[in-house]
C-alpha positions in Angstrom: 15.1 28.5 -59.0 16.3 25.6 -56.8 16.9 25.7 -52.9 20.5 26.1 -51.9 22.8 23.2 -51.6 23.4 21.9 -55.0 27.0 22.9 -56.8 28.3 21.8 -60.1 32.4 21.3 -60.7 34.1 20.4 -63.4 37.7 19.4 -62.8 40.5 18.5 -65.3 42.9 16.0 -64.9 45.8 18.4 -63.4 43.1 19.3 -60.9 42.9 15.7 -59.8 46.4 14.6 -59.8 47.0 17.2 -57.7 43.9 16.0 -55.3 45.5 12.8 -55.2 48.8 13.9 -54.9 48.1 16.3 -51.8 48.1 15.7 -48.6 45.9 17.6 -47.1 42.7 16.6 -45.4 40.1 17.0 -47.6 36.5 16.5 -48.1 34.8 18.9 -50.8 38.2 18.5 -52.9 37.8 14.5 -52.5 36.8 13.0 -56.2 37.6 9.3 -56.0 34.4 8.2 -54.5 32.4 10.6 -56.8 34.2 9.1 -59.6 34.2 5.8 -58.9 30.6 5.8 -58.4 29.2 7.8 -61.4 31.3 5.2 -63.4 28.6 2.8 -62.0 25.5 5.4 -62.8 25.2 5.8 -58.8 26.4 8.3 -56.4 28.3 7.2 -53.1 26.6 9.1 -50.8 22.7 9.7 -50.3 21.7 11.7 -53.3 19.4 14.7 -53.5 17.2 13.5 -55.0 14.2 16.0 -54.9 16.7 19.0 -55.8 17.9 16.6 -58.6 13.8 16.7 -59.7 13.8 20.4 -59.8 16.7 21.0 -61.4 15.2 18.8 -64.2 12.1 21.5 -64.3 14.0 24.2 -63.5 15.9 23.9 -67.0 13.1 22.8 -68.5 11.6 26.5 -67.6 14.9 27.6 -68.8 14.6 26.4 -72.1 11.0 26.7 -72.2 11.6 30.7 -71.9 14.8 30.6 -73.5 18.5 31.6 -72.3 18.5 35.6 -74.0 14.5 36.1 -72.3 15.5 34.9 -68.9 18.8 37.2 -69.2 16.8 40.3 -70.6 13.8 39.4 -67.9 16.5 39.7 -64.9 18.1 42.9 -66.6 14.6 44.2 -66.3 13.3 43.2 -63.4 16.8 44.9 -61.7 16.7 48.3 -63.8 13.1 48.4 -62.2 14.3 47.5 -58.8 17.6 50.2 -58.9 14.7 52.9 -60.4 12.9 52.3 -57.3 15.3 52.4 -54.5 16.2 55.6 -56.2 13.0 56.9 -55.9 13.2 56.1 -52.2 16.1 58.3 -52.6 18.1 55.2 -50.9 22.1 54.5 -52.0 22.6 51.5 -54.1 25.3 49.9 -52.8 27.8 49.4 -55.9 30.7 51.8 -56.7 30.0 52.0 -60.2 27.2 50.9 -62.1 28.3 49.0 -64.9 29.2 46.6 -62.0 25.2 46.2 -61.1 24.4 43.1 -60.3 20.9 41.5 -63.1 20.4 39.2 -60.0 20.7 40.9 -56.6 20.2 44.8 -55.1 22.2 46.1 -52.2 20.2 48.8 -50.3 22.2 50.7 -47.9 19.7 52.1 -45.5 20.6 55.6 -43.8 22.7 55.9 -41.2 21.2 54.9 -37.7 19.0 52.6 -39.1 19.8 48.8 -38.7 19.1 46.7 -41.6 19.2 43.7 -39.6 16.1 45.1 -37.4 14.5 46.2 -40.9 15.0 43.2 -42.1 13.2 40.9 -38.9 10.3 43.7 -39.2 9.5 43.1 -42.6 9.7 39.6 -42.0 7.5 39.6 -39.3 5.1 42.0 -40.8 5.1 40.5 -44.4 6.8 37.6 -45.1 9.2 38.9 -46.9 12.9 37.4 -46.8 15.8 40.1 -47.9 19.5 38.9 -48.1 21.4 40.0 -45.5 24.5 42.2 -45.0 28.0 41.4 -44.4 31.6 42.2 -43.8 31.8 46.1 -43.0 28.6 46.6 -43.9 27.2 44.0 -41.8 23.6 45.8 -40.4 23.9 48.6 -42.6 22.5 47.3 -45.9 20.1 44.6 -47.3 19.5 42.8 -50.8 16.8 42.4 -52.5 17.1 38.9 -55.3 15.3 39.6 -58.4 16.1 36.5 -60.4 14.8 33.0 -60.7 10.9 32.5 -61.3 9.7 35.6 -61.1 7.3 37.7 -63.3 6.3 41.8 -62.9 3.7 41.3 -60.4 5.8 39.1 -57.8 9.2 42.2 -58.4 5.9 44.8 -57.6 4.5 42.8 -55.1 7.9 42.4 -53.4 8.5 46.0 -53.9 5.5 47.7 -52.3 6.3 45.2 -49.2 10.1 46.9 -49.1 8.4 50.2 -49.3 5.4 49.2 -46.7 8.0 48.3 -44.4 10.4 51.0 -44.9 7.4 53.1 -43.6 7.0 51.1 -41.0 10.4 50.8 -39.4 10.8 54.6 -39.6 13.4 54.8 -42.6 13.1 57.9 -43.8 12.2 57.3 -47.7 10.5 59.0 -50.3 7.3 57.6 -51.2 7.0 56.4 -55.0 9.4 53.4 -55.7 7.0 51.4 -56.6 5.5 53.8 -59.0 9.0 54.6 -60.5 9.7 50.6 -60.7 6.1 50.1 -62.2 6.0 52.7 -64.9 9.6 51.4 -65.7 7.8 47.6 -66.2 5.5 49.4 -68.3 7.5 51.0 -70.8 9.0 47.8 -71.3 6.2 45.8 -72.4 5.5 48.5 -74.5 8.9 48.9 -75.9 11.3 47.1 -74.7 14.5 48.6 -77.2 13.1 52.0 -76.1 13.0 50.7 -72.4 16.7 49.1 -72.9 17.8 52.8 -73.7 16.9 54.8 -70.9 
């Protein structure tokens, strides 16, 4: 729920002899001055401060909601998201599902359709940011985050913009994701064991 840029390590003390034993040029792996500072309650660079705020709130909300709901919450809200993408009759891109992600969808659009192009359109057209593709599948897939704070109206909301734009960029899709992602959400408030199951 925070911007990126913030990073948490933890380092034992082989890891630091070795840091201070090495060497390399370094900057990331660099702990004296982190070290030597936090000894003092201060950091030795300009601190962020603002992210440093909202990560205060942000595990506040966590607590708040509680570790086992936000984990069951993001299993949901990506069951919905694979059940619609689906019913688009798009690929998921994961080799085998007990690998699927509670966080993040990868959509692999059909082929001659750029998902980088999809991607600016629905942009452009809807606000909507996806995560982009990579590697050797760099233009021929997009991702769609379903974690952080996020309730069933904002995945749905987000949804029926992916399959708005879909339309609109020529994708050829089946109509219905939404529905299959909604009636999904649905069961799930009404039972979520049942839900769990299917």
């Amino acid at each position: 729920m925070l911007p990126p840029g913030m990073s948490f390590n933890a380092v034992s003390d082989k890891a630091l002899a070795t840091s201070k034993a090495s060497k390399f040029t370094k900057s990331f792996w660099a702990w004296e001055d982190m070290l030597n500072m936090n000894k003092q309650g201060f950091f030795p660079y300009t601190p962020a401060t603002n992210m440093l705020y909202g990560l205060r709130e942000a595990i506040d909300m966590l607590h708040e909601e509680g570790l086992d709901n936000v984990f069951a919450r993001h299993d949901r809200f990506a069951e919905a998201t694979r059940r619609a993408v689906r019913a688009w009759g798009l690929e998921i891109l994961c080799r085998d599902p007990k690998y699927y992600s509670p966080t993040i969808t990868a959509v692999l659009l059909p082929d001659g359709h750029d998902a980088d192009a999809f991607r600016a359109l629905a942009l452009e057209q809807f606000n909507i940011s996806y995560g982009m593709s990579f590697g050797k599948y760099a233009g021929k897939m997009f991702r769609i985050g379903h974690l952080g704070d996020i309730n069933d109206l904002t995945l749905l909301g987000a949804l029926a913009g992916t399959e708005m734009a879909l339309s609109l960029a020529g994708v050829p899709h089946k109509k219905g994701g939404v529905q299959a992602a909604m009636d999904y959400l649905t069961q799930a408030a009404r039972s979520p064991a049942r839900a769990a199951a299917e």
